[in-house]
C-alpha positions in Angstrom: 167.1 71.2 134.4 164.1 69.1 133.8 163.5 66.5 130.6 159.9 66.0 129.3 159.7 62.8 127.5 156.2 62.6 124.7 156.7 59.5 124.0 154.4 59.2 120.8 153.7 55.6 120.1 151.8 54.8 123.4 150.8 58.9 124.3 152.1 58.6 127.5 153.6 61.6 129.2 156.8 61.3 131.8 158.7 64.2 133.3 161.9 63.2 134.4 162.2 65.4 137.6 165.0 67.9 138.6 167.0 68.5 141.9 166.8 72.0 142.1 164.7 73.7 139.5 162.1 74.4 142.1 164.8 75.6 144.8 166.0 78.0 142.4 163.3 80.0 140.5 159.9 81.7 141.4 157.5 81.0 138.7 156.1 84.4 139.1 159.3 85.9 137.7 160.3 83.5 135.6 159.2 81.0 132.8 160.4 77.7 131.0 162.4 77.8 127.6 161.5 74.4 126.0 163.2 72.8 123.0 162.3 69.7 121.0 164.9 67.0 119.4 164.6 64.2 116.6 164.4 60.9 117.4 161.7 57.9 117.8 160.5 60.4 120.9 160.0 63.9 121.0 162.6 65.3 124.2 162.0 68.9 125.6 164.3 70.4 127.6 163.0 73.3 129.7 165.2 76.0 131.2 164.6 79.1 132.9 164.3 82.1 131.8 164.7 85.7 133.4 162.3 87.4 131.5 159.3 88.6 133.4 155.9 87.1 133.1 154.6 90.6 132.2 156.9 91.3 129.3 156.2 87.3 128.4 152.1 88.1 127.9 152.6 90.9 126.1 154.8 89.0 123.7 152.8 86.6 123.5 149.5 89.0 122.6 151.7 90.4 119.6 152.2 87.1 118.5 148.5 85.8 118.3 146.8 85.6 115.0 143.5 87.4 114.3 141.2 84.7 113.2 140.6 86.5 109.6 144.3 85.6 109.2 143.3 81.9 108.4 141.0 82.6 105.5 142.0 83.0 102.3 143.3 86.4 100.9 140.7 86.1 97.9 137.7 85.4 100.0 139.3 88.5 102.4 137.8 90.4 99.6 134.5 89.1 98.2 132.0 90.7 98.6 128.5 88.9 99.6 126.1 87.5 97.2 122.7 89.5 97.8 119.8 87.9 98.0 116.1 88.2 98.1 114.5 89.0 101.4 112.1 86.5 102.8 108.6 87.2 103.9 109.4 87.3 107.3 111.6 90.4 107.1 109.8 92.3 104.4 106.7 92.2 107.4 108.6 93.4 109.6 110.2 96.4 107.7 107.1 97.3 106.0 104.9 97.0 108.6 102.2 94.4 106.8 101.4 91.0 107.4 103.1 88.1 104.9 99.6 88.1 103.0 99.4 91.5 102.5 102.8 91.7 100.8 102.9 91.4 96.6 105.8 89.8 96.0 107.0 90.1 92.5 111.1 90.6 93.1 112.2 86.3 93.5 110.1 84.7 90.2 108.8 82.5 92.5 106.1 80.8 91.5 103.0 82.2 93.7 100.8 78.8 93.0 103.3 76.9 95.3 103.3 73.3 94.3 100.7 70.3 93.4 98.3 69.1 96.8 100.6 65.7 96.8 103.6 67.5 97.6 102.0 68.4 101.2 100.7 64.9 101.4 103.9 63.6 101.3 105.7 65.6 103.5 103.0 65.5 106.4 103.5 61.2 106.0 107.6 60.9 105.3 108.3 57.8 107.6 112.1 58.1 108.6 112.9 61.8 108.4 115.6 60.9 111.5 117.4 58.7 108.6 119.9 60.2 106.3 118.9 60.7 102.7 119.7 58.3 99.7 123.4 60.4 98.6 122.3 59.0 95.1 119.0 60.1 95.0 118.0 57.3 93.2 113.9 57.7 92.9 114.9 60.9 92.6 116.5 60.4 89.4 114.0 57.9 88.4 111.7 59.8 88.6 113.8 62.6 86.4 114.6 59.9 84.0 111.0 59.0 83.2 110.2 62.6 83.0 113.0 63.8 80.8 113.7 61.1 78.3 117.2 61.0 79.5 118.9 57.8 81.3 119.1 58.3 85.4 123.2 57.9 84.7 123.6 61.6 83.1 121.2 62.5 85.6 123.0 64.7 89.2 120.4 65.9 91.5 121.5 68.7 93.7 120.3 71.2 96.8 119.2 73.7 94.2 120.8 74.1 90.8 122.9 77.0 92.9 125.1 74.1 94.7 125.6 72.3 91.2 127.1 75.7 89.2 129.8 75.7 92.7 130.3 72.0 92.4 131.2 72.6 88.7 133.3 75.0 89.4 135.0 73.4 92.4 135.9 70.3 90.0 136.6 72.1 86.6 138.2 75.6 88.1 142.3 76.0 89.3 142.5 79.4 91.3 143.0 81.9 88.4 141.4 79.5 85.7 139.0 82.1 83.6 135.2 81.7 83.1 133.0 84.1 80.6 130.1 85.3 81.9 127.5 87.6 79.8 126.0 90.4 81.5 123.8 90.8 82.4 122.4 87.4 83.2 122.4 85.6 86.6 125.2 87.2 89.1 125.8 83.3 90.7 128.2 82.6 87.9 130.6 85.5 88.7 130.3 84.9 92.6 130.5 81.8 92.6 133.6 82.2 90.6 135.0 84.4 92.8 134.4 81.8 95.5 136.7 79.4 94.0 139.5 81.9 93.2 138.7 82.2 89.1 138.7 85.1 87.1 135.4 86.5 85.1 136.1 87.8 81.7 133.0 89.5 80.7 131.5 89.8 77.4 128.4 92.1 77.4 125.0 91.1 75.8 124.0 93.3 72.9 121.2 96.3 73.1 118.4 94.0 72.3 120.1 91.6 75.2 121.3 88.7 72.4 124.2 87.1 72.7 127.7 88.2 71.1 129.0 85.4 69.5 131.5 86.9 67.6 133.0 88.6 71.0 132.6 85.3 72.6 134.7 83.2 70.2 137.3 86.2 70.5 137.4 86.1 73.7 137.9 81.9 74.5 140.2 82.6 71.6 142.1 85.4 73.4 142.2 84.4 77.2 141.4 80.5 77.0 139.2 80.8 79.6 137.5 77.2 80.7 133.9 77.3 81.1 130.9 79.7 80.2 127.9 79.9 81.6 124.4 80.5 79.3 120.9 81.2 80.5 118.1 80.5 78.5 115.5 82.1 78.9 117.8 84.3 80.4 117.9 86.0 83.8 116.8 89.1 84.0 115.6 89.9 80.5 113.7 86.5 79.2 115.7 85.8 76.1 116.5 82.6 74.5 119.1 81.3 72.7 118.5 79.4 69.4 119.9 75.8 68.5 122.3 77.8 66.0 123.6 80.2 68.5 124.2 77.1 70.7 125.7 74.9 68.3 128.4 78.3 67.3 129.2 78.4 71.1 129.6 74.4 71.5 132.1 74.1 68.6 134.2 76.3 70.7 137.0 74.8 72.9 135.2 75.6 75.9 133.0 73.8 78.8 129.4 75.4 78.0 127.1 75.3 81.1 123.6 75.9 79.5 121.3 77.2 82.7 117.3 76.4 82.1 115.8 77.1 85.1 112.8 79.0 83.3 112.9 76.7 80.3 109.2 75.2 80.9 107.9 78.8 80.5 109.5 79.5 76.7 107.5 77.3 74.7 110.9 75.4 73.6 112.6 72.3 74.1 115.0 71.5 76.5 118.5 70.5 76.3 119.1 68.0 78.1 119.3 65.3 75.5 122.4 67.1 73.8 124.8 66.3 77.0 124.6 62.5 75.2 125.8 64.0 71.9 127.9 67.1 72.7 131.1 66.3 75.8 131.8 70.0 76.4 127.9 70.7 77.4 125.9 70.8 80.8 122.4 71.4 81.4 121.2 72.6 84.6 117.6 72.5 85.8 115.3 73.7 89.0 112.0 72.5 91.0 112.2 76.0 92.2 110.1 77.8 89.4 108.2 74.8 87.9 106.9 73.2 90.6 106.6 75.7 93.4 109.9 74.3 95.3 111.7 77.4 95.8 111.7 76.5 99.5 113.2 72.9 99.8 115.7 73.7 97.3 116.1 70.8 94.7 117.8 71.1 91.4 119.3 68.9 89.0 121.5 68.6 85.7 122.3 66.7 82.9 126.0 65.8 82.7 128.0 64.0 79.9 129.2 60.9 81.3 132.6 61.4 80.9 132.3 64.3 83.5 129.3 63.3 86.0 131.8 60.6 87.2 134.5 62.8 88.8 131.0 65.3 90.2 130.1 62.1 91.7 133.1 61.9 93.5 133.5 65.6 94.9 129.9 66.3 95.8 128.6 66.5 99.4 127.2 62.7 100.0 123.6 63.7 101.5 123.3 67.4 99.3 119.5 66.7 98.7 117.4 66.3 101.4 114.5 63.7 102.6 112.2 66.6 102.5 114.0 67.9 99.2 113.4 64.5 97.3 110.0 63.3 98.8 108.9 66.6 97.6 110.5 66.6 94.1 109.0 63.1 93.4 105.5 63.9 94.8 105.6 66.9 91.9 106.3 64.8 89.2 103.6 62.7 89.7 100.9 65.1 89.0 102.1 66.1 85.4 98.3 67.8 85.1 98.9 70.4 87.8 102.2 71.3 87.0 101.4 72.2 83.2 97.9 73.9 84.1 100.5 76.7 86.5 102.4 77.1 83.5 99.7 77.8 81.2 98.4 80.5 83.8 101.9 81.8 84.1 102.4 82.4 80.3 99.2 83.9 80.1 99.4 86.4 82.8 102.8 87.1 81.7 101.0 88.4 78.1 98.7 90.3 79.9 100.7 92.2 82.2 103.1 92.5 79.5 100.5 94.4 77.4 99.7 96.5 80.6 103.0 97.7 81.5 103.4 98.4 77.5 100.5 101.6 78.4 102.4 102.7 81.4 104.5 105.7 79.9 107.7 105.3 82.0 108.1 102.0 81.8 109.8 99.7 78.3 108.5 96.3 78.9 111.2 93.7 77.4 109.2 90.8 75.1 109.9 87.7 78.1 110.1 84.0 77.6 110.0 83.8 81.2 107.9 84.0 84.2 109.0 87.9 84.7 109.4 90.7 82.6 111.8 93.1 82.6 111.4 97.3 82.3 113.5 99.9 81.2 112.3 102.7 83.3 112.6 105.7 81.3 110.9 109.6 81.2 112.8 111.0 84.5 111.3 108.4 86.6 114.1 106.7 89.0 114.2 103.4 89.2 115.6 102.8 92.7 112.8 104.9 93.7 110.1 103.5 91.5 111.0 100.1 93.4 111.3 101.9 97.2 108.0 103.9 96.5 106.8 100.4 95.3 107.2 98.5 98.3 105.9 101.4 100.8 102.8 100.1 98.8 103.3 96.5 99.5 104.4 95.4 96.3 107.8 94.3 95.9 109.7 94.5 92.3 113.6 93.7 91.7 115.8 96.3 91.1 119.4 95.9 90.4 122.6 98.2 91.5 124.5 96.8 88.7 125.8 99.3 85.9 123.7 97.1 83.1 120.8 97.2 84.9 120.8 100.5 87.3 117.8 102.0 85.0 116.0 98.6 84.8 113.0 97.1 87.1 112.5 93.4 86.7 108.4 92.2 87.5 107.6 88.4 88.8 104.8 87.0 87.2 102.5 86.5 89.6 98.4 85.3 89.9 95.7 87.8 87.9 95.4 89.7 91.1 98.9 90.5 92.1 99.0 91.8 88.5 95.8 94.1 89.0 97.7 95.3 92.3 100.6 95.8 91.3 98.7 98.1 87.7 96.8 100.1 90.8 100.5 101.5 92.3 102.2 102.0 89.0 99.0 104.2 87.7 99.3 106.6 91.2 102.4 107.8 89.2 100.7 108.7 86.1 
């Protein structure tokens, strides 16, 4: 027989060779049976075998694993987070050029952001180098904006990766989360992701909060975390300081979401993260400044818990683009509150015109998008489908909560009087 030595502390390779192996068998008929042994070297003794090579590959074939084998059972499962479509792909399905598309279905904001942003990004010196993985004038920059020192301050690729990267420090497979529908579905996928558990504890008629449920149910199922919108997405509520303060004396991780918080007229929260250990704030470029596209977001952490986020995050999460644009936004203050202003204001009138269409039940909004109850036999699937033959594009959900409900982006005075001329062709 022959002996292959692996020898492993210099790699080398050394067959020790065999009088009569190769007299004896045809290695078309026949293969090698090898065998390993303990020791400071790995020995493998090969020895024929009378098996043929046929039945050999067709063994072998049963044996190999199919590559979905490898991923998780959990993930075998999940089903995909749908998104928005981009421009791109709404012109080509409905036949029209990006500009001649209304799109009302992301709450994007349709001003896109302040003239130093594209400055900035047409003169970035060293786009070939990787970004700061603190983001430091990034968080200067926050710091100075918010009130609130740099060092509660994580910056992020979109406030998206920050609710994963909570959960991927803060979440055991089958740790429990509440979530209250409807609101943003990120929470519940994300938590699917991470192999959690969603206990769900449905908003009231009027959309408010059920804080009486929720105490009973972190009561009941100790679940971990819960994560808040305000305003909320898709109906434009807030939550008051009392409602907040209930939910924080609770034994739970609150992770307050205020990505539409410059539109309600209220202050944020990020200042409480220095008073209250069990809270998180999350924030976006993506509605206030026009950044949807370059995906920057950021949060205010307690310092007790920002340290071990610090440690688990990706090292270069925000890009050069990401942060040169952020920073270039923040320093034109004057811009970014005049979009708002016109935001909030066309959000009043379109909510008074959708008040005198008589299928639709505008929801009061403290947000940049309103939504509709779609009522008197009028589908609303269909409403939306119908919709976008016309160019204009609305949100609608498949979701149980939300199956009779359109949601409508606050756009520019003339998407608004567009959008008014389709609805009134079904009058």
């Amino acid at each position: 027989m022959g002996v292959i030595d692996f020898h492993s502390t210099s790699l080398s390779l050394r067959m020790i060779k065999s009088a009569d192996i190769g007299h004896c068998l045809s290695a078309s008929s026949y293969r090698l049976h090898c065998r390993s042994f303990e020791g400071n070297q790995w020995r493998v003794v090969c020895m024929a075998s009378t098996i043929p090579i046929q039945d050999v590959k067709e063994e072998e074939a049963q044996l190999r694993l199919p590559g979905d084998s490898f991923i998780r059972p959990h993930l075998r499962k999940l089903s995909p987070y749908q998104p928005i479509l981009p421009f791109e792909v709404l012109s080509t399905r409905l036949g029209r050029k990006p500009e001649d598309i209304i799109k009302l279905d992301a709450n994007e904001n349709p001003y896109g952001p302040p003239p130093e942003v594209f400055e900035a990004l047409g003169s970035m010196k060293f786009p070939y180098v990787y970004p700061d993985p603190e983001s430091r004038r990034l968080r200067s920059a926050l710091a100075q904006d918010s009130g609130l020192e740099s060092e509660y301050i994580l910056a992020g690729c979109g406030a998206d990766e920050l609710i994963d990267l909570i959960m991927r420090c803060v979440l055991d497979p089958n740790d429990k989360i509440v979530d209250c529908p409807p609101t943003f579905t990120m929470y519940e996928f994300d938590a699917a992701v991470n192999g959690a558990l969603v206990i769900k504890v449905p908003r009231k008629a009027d959309f408010s909060l059920d804080v009486e449920l929720i105490a009973k149910a972190v009561g009941d199922e100790k679940p971990k975390c819960i994560f808040l919108t305000s305003p909320n997405n898709p109906d434009g509520s807030i939550i008051s300081d009392e409602v907040l303060l209930k939910i924080l004396d609770l034994p739970i991780l609150v992770v307050l979401d205020e990505a539409y918080i410059e539109f309600s007229g209220i202050a944020s929260r990020m200042q409480w993260v220095k008073k209250h250990e069990n809270l998180i704030v999350l924030r976006t470029f993506s509605k206030r400044a026009g950044l949807a596209g370059l995906r920057v977001g950021y949060g205010a952490f307690p310092l007790s818990i920002i340290e071990y986020l610090w440690r688990a995050k990706q090292p270069y999460n925000v890009s050069v683009a990401a942060e040169v644009s952020a920073c270039a936004a923040l320093k034109n203050p004057v811009y970014l509150e005049e979009v708002k202003v016109a935001l909030v204001q066309e959000r009043e009138r379109l909510f008074k015109l959708l008040k005198e269409v008589p299928f639709l039940n505008p929801f009061p909004s403290y947000s940049n998008f309103i939504l509709c109850g779609v009522e008197s036999g009028m589908d609303a699937k269909k409403l939306k489908e119908d919709l976008a033959k016309m160019g204009v594009m609305i949100r609608h959900y498949n979701n149980k909560e939300l199956k009779g409900y359109v949601r409508v982006s606050v756009g520019k005075p003339e998407h608004t009087d567009a959008l008014m001329e389709c609805l009134n062709r079904f009058c």
